[in-house]
BALO-63997 format. One record per residue: residue number from 0; x, y, z of N, C-alpha, C in turn. Coordinates in nm, 2 decimals, padded with zeros to 4 digits, always signed. Layout:
# BALO-63997
NUM	X	Y	Z	X	Y	Z	X	Y	Z
...
This chain:
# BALO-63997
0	+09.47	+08.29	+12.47	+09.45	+08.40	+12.37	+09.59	+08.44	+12.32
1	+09.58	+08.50	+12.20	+09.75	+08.48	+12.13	+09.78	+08.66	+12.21
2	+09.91	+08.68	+12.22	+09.96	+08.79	+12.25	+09.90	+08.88	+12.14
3	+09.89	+08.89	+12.03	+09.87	+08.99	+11.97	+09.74	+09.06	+11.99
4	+09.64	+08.97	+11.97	+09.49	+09.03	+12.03	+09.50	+09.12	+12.20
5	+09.57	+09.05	+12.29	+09.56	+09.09	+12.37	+09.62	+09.25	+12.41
6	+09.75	+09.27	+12.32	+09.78	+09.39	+12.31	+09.71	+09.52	+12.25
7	+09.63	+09.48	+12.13	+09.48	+09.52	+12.07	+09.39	+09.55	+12.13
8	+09.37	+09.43	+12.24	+09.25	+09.43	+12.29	+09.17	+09.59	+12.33
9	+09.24	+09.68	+12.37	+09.16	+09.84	+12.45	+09.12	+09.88	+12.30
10	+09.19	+09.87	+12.18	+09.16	+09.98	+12.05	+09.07	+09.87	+12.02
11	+09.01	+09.75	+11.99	+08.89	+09.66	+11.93	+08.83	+09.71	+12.05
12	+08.81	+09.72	+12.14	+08.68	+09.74	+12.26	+08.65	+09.90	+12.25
13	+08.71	+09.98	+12.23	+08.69	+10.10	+12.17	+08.63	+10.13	+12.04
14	+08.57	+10.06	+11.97	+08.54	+10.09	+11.81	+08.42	+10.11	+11.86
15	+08.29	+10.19	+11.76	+08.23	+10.18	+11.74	+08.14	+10.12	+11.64
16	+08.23	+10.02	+11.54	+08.15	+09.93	+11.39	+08.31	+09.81	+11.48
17	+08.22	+09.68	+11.49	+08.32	+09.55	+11.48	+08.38	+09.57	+11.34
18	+08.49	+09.56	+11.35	+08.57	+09.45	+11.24	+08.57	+09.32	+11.20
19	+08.54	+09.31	+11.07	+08.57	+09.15	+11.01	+08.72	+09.11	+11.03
20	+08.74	+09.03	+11.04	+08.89	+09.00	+11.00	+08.90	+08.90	+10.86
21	+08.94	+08.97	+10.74	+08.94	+08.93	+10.64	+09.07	+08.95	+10.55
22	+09.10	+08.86	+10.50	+09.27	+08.86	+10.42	+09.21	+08.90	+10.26
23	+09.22	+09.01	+10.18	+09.22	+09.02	+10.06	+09.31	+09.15	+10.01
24	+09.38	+09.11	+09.88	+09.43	+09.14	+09.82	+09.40	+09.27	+09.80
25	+09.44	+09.37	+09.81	+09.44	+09.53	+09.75	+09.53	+09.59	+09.73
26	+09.50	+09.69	+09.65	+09.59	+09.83	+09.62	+09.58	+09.98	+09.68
27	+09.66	+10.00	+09.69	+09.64	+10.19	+09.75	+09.74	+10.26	+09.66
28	+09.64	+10.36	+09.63	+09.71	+10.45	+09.53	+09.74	+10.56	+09.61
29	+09.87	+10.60	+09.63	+09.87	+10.73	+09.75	+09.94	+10.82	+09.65
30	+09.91	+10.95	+09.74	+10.04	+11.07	+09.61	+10.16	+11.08	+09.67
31	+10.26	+11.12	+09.57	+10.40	+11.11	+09.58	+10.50	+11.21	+09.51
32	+10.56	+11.26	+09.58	+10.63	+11.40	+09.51	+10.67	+11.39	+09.38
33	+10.78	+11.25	+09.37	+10.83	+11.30	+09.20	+10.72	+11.23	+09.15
34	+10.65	+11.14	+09.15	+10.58	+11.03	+09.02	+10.45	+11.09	+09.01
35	+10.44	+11.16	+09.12	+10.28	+11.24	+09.14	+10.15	+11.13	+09.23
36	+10.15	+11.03	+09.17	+10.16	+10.89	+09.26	+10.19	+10.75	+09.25
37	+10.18	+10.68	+09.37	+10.20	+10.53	+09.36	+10.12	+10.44	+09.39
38	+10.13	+10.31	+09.30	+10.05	+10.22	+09.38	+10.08	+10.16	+09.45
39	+10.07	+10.08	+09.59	+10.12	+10.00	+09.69	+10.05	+09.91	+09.73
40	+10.11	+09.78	+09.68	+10.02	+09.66	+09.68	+10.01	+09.61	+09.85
41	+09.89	+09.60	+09.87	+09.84	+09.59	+10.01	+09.76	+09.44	+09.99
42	+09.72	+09.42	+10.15	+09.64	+09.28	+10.19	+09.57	+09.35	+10.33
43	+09.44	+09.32	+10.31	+09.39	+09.37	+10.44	+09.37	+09.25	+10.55
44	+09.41	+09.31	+10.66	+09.43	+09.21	+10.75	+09.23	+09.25	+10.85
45	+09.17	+09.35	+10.84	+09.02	+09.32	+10.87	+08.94	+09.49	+10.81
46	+08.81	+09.44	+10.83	+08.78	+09.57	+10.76	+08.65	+09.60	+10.81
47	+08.57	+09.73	+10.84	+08.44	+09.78	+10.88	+08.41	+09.85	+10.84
48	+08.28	+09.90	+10.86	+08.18	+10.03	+10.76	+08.25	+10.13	+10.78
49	+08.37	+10.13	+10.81	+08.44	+10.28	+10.86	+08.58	+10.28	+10.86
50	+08.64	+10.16	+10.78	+08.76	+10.14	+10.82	+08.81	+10.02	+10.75
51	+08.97	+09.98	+10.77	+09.01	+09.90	+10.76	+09.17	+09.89	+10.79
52	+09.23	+09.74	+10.83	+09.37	+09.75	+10.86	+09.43	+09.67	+10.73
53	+09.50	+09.76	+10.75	+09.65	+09.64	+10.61	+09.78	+09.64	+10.66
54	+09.85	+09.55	+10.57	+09.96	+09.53	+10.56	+10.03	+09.59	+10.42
55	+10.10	+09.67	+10.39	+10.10	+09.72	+10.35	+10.26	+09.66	+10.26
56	+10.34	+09.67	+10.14	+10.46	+09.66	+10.11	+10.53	+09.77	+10.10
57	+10.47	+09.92	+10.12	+10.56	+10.04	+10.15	+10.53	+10.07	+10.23
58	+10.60	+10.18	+10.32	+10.55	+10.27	+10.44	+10.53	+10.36	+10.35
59	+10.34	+10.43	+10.41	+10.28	+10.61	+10.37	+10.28	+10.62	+10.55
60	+10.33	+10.78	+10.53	+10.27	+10.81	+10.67	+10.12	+10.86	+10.71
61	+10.12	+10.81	+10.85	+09.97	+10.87	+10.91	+09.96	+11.03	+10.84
62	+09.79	+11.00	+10.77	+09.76	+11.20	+10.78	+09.76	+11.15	+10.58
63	+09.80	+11.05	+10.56	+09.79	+11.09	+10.39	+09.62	+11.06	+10.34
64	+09.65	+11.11	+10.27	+09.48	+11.02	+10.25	+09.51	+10.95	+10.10
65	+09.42	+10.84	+10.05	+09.45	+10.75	+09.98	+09.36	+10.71	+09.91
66	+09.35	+10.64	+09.80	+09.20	+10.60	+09.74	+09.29	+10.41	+09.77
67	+09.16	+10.34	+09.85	+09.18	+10.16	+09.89	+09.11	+10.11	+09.77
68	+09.16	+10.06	+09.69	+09.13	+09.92	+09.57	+09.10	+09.78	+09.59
69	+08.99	+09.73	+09.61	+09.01	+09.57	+09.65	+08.90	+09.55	+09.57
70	+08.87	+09.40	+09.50	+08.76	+09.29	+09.49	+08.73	+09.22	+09.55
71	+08.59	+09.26	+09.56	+08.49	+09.18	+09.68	+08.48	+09.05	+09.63
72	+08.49	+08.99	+09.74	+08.47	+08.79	+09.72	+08.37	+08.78	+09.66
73	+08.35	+08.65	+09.59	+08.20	+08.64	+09.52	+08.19	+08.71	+09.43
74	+08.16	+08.82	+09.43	+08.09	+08.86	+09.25	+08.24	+08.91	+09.21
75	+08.36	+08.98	+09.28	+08.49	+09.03	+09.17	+08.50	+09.18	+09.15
76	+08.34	+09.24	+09.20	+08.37	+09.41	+09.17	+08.45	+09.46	+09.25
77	+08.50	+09.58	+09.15	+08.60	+09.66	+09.28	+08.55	+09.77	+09.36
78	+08.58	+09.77	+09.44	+08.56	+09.86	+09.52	+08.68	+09.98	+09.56
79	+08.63	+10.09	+09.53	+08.71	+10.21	+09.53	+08.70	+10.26	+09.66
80	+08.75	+10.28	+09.77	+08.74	+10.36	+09.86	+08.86	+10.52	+09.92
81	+08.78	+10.64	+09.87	+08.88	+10.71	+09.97	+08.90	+10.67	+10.16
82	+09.04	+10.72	+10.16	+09.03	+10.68	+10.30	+09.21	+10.78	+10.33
83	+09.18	+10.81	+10.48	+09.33	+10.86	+10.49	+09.39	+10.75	+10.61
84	+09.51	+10.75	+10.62	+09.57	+10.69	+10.75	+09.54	+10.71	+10.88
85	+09.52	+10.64	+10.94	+09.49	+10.76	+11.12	+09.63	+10.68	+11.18
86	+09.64	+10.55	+11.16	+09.81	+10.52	+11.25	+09.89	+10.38	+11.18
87	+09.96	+10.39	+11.19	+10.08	+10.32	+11.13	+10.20	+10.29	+11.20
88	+10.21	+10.16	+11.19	+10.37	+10.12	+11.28	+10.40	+09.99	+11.14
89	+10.56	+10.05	+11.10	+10.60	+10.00	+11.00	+10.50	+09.98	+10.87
90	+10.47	+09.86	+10.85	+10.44	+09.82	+10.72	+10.27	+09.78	+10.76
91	+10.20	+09.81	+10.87	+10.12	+09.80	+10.90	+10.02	+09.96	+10.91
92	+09.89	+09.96	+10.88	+09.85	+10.05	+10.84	+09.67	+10.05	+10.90
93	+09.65	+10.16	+10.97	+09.48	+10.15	+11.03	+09.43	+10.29	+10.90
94	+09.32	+10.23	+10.86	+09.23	+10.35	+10.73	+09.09	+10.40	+10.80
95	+09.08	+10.49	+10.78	+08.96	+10.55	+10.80	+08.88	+10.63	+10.67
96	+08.76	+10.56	+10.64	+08.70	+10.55	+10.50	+08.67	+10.68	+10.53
97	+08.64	+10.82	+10.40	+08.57	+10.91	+10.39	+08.46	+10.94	+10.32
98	+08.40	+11.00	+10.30	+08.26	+11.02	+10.21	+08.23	+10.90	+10.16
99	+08.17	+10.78	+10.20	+08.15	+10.70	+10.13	+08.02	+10.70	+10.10
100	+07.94	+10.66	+10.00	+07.83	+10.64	+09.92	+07.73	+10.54	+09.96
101	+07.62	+10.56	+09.95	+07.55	+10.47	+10.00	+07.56	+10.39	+09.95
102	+07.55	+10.35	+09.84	+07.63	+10.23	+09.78	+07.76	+10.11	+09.83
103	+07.87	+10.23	+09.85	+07.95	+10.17	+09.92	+07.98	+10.14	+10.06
104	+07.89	+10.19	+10.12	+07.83	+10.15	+10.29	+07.79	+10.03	+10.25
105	+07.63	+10.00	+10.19	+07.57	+09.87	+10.15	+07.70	+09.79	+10.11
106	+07.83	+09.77	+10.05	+07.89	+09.64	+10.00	+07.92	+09.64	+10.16
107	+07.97	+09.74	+10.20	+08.10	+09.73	+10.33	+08.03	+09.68	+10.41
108	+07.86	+09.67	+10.46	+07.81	+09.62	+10.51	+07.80	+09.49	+10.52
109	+07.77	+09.44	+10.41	+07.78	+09.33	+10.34	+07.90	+09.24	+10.34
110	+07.99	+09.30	+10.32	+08.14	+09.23	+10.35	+08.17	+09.24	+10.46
111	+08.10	+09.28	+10.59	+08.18	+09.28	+10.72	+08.06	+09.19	+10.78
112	+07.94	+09.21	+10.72	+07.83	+09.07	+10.79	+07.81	+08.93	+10.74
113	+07.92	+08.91	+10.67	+07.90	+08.76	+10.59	+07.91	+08.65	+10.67
């Protein structure tokens, strides 16, 4: 088993929703003192009905909250999600979804049971 899982291993056995592990393309729009906000082109490294991890090209710190931008495989729509940080080391980034819509439960469902 590769070192990295295994270091993971107590926070995956802790979850309450499995994670997919899925590589796609996103955006995060966070706010930012002078520009008011930015966008930060991201890649999610996995994702669940409550969550999701990226890789991020800027550091935001844990505690911001964010709106997550991606296209779902297959059909292309995007999906908007608020979400804030809960932990972050470097350029890597754990989200925790908020109010999300029944709607957007059903895709996340959907994209994490494929």
């Amino acid at each position: 088993m590769p070192t990295l899982l295994r270091s993971h291993s107590s926070i995956y056995a802790s979850r309450l929703f499995s994670r997919r592990r899925l590589d796609l393309r996103a955006h995060v729009v966070a706010p930012h003192a002078r520009d008011g906000r930015i966008i930060v082109q991201a890649r999610t490294v996995d994702v669940s009905c409550t969550g999701a991890g990226l890789t991020l090209t800027r550091e935001l710190p844990a505690g911001t909250e964010v709106m997550l931008c991606l296209r779902l495989p297959g059909t292309g729509a995007l999906l908007s999600l608020r979400a804030t940080i809960t932990r972050r080391q470097g350029f890597r980034a754990g989200l925790r979804f908020l109010q999300t819509s029944a709607e957007q439960r059903l895709l996340l469902s959907e994209l994490c049971n494929d």
